[in-house]
C-alpha positions as CSV (number, residue, x, y, z in Angstrom):
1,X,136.7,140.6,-80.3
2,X,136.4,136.3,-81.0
3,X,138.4,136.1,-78.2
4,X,142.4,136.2,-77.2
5,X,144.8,135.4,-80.2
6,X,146.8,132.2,-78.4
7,X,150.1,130.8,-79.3
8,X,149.7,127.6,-80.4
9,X,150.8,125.3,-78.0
10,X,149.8,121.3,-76.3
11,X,146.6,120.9,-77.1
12,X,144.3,120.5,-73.0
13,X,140.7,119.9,-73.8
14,X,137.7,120.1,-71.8
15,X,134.8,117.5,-72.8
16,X,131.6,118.2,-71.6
17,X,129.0,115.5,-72.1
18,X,125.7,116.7,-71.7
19,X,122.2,114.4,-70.5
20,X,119.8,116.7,-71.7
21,X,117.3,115.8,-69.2
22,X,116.3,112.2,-70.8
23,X,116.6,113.5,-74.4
24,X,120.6,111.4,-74.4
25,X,120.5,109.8,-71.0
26,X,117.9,107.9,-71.9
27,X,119.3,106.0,-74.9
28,X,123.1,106.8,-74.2
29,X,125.4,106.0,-70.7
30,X,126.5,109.7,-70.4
31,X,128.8,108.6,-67.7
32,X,130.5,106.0,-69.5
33,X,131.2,108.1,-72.6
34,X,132.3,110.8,-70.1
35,X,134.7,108.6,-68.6
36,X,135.7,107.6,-72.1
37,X,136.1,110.7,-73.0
38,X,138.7,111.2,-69.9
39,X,141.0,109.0,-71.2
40,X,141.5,110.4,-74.9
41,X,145.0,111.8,-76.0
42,X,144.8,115.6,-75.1
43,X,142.1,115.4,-72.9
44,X,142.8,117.2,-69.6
45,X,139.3,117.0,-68.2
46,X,136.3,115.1,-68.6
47,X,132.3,115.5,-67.4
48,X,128.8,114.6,-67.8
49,X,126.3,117.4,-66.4
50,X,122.4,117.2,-66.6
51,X,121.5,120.5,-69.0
52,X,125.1,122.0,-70.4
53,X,123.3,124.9,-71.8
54,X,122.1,126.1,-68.9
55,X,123.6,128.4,-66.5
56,X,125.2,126.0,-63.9
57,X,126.2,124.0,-67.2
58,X,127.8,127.3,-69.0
59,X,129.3,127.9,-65.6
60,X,131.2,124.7,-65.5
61,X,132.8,125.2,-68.9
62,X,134.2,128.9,-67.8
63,X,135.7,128.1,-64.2
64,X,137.9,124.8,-66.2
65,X,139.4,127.4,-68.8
66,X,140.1,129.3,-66.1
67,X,141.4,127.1,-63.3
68,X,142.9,124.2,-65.5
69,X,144.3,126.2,-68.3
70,X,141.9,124.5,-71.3
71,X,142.0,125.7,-74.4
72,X,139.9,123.5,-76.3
73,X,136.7,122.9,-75.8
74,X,134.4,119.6,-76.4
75,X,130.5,119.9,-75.7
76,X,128.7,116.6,-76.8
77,X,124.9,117.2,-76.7
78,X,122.5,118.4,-79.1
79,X,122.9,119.9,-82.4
80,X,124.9,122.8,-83.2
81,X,122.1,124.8,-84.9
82,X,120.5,125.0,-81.3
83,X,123.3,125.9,-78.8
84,X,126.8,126.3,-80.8
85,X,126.9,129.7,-80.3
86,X,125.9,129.4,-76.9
87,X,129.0,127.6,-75.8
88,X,131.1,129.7,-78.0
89,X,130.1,132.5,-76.3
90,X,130.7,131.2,-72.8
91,X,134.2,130.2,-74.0
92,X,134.7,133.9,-75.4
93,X,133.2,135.0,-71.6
94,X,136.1,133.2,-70.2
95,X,138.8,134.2,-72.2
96,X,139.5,131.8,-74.7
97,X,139.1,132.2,-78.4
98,X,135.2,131.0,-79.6
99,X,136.7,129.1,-82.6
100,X,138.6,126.5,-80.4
101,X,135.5,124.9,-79.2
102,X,134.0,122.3,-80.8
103,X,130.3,120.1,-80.9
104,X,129.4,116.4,-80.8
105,X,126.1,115.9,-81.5
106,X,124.7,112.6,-79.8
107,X,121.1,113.2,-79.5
108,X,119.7,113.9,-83.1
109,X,122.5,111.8,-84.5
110,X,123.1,109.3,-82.1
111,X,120.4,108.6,-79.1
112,X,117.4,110.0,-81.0
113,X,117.7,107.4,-83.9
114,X,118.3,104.4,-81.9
115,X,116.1,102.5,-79.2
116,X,116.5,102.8,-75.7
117,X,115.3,99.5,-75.1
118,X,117.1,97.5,-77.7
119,X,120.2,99.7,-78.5
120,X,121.7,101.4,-75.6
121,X,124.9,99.5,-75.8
122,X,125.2,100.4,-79.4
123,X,124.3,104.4,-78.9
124,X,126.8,104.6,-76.3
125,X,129.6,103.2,-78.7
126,X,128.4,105.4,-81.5
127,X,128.6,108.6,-78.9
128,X,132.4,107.0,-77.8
129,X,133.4,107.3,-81.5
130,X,131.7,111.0,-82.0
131,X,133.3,112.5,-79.0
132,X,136.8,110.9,-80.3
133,X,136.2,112.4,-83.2
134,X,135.5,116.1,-82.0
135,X,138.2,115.8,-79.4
136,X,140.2,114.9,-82.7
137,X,139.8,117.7,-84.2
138,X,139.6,120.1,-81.8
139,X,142.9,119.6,-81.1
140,X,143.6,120.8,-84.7
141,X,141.5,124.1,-84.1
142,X,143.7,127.5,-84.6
143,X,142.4,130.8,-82.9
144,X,140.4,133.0,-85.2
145,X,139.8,136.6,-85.3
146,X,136.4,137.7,-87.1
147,X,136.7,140.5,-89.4
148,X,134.2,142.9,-91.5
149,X,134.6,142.7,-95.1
150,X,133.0,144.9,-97.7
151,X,130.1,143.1,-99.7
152,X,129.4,143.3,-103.8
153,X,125.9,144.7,-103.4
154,X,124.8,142.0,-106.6
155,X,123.5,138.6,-106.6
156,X,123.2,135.8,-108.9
157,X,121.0,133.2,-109.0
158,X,121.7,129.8,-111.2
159,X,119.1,128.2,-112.3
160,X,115.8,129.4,-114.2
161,X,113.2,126.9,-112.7
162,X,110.2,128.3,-110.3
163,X,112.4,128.6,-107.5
164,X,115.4,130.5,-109.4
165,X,112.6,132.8,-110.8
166,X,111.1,133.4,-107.3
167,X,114.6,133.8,-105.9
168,X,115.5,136.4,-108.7
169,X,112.4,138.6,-108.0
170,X,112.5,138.8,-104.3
171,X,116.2,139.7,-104.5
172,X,115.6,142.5,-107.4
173,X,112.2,143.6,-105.4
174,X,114.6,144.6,-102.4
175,X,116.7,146.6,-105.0
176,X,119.1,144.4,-105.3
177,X,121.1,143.9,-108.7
178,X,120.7,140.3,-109.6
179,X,121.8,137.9,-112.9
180,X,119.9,134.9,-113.4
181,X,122.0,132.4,-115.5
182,X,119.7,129.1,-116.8
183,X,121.8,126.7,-119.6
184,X,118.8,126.2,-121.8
185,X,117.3,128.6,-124.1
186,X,114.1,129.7,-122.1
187,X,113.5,130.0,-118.7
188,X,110.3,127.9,-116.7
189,X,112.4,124.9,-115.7
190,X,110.6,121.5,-115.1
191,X,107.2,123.8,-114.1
192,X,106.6,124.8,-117.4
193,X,106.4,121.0,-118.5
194,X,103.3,120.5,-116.2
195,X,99.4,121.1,-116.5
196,X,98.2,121.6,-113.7
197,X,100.0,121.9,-109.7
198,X,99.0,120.3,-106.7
199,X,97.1,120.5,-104.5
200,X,94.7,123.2,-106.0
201,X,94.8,121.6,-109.4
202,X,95.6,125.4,-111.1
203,X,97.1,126.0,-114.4
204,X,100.9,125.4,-113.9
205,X,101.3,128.4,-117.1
206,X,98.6,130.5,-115.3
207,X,101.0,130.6,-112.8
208,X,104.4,130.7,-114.3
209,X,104.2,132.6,-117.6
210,X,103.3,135.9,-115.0
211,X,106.4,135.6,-113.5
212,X,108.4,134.9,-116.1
213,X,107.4,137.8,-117.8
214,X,107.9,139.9,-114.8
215,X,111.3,138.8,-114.5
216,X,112.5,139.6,-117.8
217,X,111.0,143.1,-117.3
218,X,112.4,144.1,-114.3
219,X,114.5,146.5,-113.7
220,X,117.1,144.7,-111.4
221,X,117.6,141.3,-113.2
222,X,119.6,140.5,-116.2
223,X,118.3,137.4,-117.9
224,X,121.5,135.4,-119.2
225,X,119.3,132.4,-120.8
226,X,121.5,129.9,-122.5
227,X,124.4,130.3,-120.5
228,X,126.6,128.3,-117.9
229,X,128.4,128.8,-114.6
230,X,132.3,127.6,-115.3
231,X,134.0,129.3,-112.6
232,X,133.4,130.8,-109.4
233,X,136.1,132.4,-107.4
234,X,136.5,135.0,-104.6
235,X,136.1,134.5,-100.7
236,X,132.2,135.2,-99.2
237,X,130.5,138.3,-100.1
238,X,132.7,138.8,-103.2
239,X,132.7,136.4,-105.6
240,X,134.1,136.6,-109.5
241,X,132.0,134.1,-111.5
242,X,132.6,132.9,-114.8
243,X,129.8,132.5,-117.3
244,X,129.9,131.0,-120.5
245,X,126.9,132.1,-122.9
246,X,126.3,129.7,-125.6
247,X,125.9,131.4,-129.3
248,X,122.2,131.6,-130.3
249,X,123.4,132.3,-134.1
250,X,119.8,134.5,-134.0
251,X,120.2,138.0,-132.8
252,X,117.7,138.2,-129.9
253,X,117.7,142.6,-130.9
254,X,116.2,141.8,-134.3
255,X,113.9,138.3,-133.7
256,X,110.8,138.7,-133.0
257,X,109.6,135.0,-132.6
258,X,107.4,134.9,-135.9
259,X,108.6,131.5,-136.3
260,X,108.6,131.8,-140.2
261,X,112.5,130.1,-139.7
262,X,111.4,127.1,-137.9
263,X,108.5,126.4,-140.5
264,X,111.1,126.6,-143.5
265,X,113.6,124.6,-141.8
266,X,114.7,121.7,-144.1
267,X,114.6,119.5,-141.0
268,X,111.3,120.1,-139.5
269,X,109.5,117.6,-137.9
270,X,112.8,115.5,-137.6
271,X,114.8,116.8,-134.5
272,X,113.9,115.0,-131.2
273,X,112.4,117.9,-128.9
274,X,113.7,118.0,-125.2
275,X,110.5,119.8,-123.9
276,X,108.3,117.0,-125.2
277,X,110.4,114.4,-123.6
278,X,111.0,112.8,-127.5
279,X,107.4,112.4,-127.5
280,X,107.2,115.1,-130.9
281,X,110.0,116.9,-132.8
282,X,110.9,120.0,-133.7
283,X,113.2,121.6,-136.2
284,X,117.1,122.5,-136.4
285,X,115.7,126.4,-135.0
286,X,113.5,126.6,-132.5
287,X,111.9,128.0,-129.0
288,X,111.1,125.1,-126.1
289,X,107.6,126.4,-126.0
290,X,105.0,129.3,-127.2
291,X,105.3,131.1,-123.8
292,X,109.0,130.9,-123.5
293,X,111.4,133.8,-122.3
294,X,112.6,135.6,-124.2
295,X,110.8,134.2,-126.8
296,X,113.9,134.2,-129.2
297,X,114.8,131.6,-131.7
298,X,117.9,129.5,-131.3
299,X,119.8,127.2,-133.6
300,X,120.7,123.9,-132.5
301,X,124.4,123.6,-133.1
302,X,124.2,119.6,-132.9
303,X,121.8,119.1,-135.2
304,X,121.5,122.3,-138.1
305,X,122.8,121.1,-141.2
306,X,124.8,124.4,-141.7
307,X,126.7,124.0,-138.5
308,X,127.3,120.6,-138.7
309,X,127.8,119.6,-142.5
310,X,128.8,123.7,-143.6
311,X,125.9,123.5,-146.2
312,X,122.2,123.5,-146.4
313,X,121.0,123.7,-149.5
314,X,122.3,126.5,-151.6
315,X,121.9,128.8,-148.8
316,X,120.0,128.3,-144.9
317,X,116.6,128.8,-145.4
318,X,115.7,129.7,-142.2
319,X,117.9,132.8,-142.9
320,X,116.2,133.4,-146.3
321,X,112.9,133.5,-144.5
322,X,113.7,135.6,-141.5
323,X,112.0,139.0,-141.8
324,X,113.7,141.1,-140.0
325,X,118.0,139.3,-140.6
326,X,118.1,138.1,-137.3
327,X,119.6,134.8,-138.0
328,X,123.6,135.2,-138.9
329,X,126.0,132.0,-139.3
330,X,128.7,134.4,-139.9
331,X,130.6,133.9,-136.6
332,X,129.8,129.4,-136.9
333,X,134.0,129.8,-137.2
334,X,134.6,130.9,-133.6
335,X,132.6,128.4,-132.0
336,X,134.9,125.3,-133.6
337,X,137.7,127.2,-132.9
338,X,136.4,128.4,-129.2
339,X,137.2,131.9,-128.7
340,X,136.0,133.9,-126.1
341,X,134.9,137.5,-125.8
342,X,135.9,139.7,-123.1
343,X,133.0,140.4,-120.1
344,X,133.7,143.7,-119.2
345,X,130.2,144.6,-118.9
346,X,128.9,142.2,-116.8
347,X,131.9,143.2,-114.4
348,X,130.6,146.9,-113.9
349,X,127.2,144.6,-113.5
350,X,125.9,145.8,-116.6
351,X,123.6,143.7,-118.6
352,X,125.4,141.2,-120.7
353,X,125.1,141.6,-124.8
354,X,124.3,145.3,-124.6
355,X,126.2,146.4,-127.7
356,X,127.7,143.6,-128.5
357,X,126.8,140.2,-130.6
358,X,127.7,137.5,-127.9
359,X,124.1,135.6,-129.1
360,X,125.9,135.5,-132.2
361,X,129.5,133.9,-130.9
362,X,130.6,131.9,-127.6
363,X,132.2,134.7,-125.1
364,X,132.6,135.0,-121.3
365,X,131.6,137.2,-119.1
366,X,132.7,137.3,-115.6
367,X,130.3,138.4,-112.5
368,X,130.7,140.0,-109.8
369,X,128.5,138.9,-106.7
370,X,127.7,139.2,-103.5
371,X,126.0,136.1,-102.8
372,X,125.0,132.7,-105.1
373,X,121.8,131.2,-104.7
374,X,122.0,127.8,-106.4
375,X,118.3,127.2,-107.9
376,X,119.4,124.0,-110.1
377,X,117.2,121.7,-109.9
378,X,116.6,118.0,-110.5
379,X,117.4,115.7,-113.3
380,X,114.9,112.8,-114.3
381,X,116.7,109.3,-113.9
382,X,116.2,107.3,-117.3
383,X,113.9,104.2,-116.0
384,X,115.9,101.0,-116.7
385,X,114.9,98.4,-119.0
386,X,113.9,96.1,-116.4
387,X,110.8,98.0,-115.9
388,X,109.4,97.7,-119.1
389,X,110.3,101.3,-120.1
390,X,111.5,99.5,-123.7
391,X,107.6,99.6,-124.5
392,X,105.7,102.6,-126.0
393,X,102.9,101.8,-124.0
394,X,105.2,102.2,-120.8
395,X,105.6,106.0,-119.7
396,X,107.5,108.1,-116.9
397,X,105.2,110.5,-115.3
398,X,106.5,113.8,-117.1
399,X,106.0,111.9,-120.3
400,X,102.4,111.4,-119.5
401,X,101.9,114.8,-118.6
402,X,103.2,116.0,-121.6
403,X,100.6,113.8,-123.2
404,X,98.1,115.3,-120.8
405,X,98.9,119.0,-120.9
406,X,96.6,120.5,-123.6
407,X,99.7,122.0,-125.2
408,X,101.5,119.0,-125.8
409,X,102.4,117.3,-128.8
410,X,99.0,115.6,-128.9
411,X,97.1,118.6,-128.7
């Protein structure tokens, strides 16, 4: 049980303010924040005790709740992570309902980061205000009663980078269903930009194109590449997610990553090419990068003249030149007008786009998860002017290491 289920009623709160040895007392005046503590609105008592996490200390919490009728409970010591569910227990122990207690921390927040020489009477105002404000909202606190709930035995991880990878395979290599969902076309993330990784200096590919191979062949993961989160709903352990896949307009069944479409494209050399960091270009159809997975081709719906301007030439040459008819602009239409297909088979948690064309056409599919790990990673800020990133001659560090990288656009 968490507890008994109380009536809500006046609000009498113990505060308990803890010296932890000289870990508070020595920056912080535990007795004056006690005291302080005593004469805040639904306070009923209020102490200061040497170690509140010890036995005496867990002690003094119980026989209040049970002789003065408390039932909220302030602690003010360390941080939760190390002894929340101490005193929640010791409330439990004594009959009151472990959800209506309540932490201050004042030692890593408050008397760890200030001076004891210099700043006592500025830590000890700072712990006033954090016990005022637990005692604040304890009072708000509403008995809780812990429940099991059944768990979707799936996960999804967002975000195709090292650590989404990594993620994705430990989950799958427990047996574990899991989608990984990255917005651009391949997988690799930031990693696959680099040369070589520090501190051993080792091939940054040597060590990512293994796993992202293993991770597309696994039997546990289903690799939605160019594709977005939009939604998630649900409660914990049962999450419905919704995931927009953007339309490849190449049919990733049929390419097999030739590249004859990209060398025919009537604007190659002329798009800017994100991988590069603008440093080279790239055509209107493209991969990111040789080792990229799944190495399937996608059109560039901002920049192909057929999807922009509805002509190229008297006919898309990529198209003509594809081998095997992978490429079809037949469903451009539903893009401008933004339809969506239904998900039904990512919600029996079968792999997205079996049987149907969703490379071929915007849809949604909706997940459903057990548990998210967020794997997004980090953006690069744009240097400002003012830093003489308006030169040529004046490069970020990914730039340079795309200059570096014996793969790059300088070769």
């Amino acid at each position: 049980m968490a507890g008994k289920e109380e009536e809500p009623r006046t609000p009498r709160v113990g505060v308990y303010v803890c010296h932890c040895g000289t870990n508070i007392a020595a920056t912080v005046a535990v007795e004056a924040v006690a005291e302080f503590a005593g004469g805040l609105p639904c306070v009923t008592v209020a102490r200061d005790y040497q170690y509140m996490c010890s036995e005496p200390g867990q002690e003094l919490i119980k026989r209040d709740i049970r002789k003065l009728g408390l039932n909220r409970v302030v602690v003010a010591s360390c941080s939760p992570r190390m002894h929340e569910q101490t005193f929640r227990n010791a409330c439990e122990e004594a009959g009151l309902n472990r959800y209506c207690f309540e932490m201050a921390n004042i030692r890593e927040q408050c008397a760890w980061v200030h001076s004891e020489r210099t700043e006592r009477a500025a830590a000890t105002e700072k712990a006033k205000d954090l016990v005022a404000a637990a005692v604040a909202r304890a009072a708000l606190l509403e008995p809780l009663a812990r429940k099991r709930v059944g768990v979707v035995p799936r996960a999804l991880v967002v975000g195709g980078g090292v650590s989404g990878i990594f993620a994705a395979l430990e989950i799958a290599d427990k047996g574990f269903e899991t989608f990984l969902v990255e917005r651009e076309p391949s997988v690799g993330g930031r990693m696959a930009q680099l040369d070589k990784t520090f501190p051993t200096l080792d091939c940054s590919a040597c060590i990512l194109t293994p796993k992202m191979v293993e991770l597309e062949r696994h039997k546990n993961i289903h690799l939605l590449t160019y594709s977005e989160v939009v939604e998630v709903g649900g409660y914990f352990g049962n999450y419905k997610v919704r995931v927009r896949r953007k339309p490849r307009f190449v049919d990733e069944r049929k390419c097999t990553g030739c590249g004859e479409c990209a060398e025919v494209c009537r604007l190659r050399g002329r798009v800017p090419n994100e991988f590069e960091e603008g440093l080279a270009k790239r055509s209107a159809i493209y991969v990111p990068f040789p080792q990229a997975v799944p190495l399937v081709y996608t059109v560039d719906a901002d920049h192909c003249l057929y999807l922009t301007k509805g002509k190229c030439g008297e006919s898309p040459s990529c198209a003509e030149a594809c081998p095997t008819d992978a490429i079809d602009f037949g469903q451009a239409g539903r893009r401008a007008g933004g339809s969506v297909g239904a998900g039904g088979g990512a919600r029996e948690g079968k792999g997205a786009g079996e049987g149907k064309k969703e490379e071929l056409e915007e849809v949604e599919l909706e997940l459903e998860v057990g548990t998210i790990v967020v794997a997004t990673g980090f953006e690069l800020l744009k240097p400002p002017k003012k830093f003489g990133y308006e030169y040529d001659e004046v490069l970020t560090g990914l730039e340079f290491e795309r200059l570096s990288v014996a793969s790059g656009p300088t070769g």
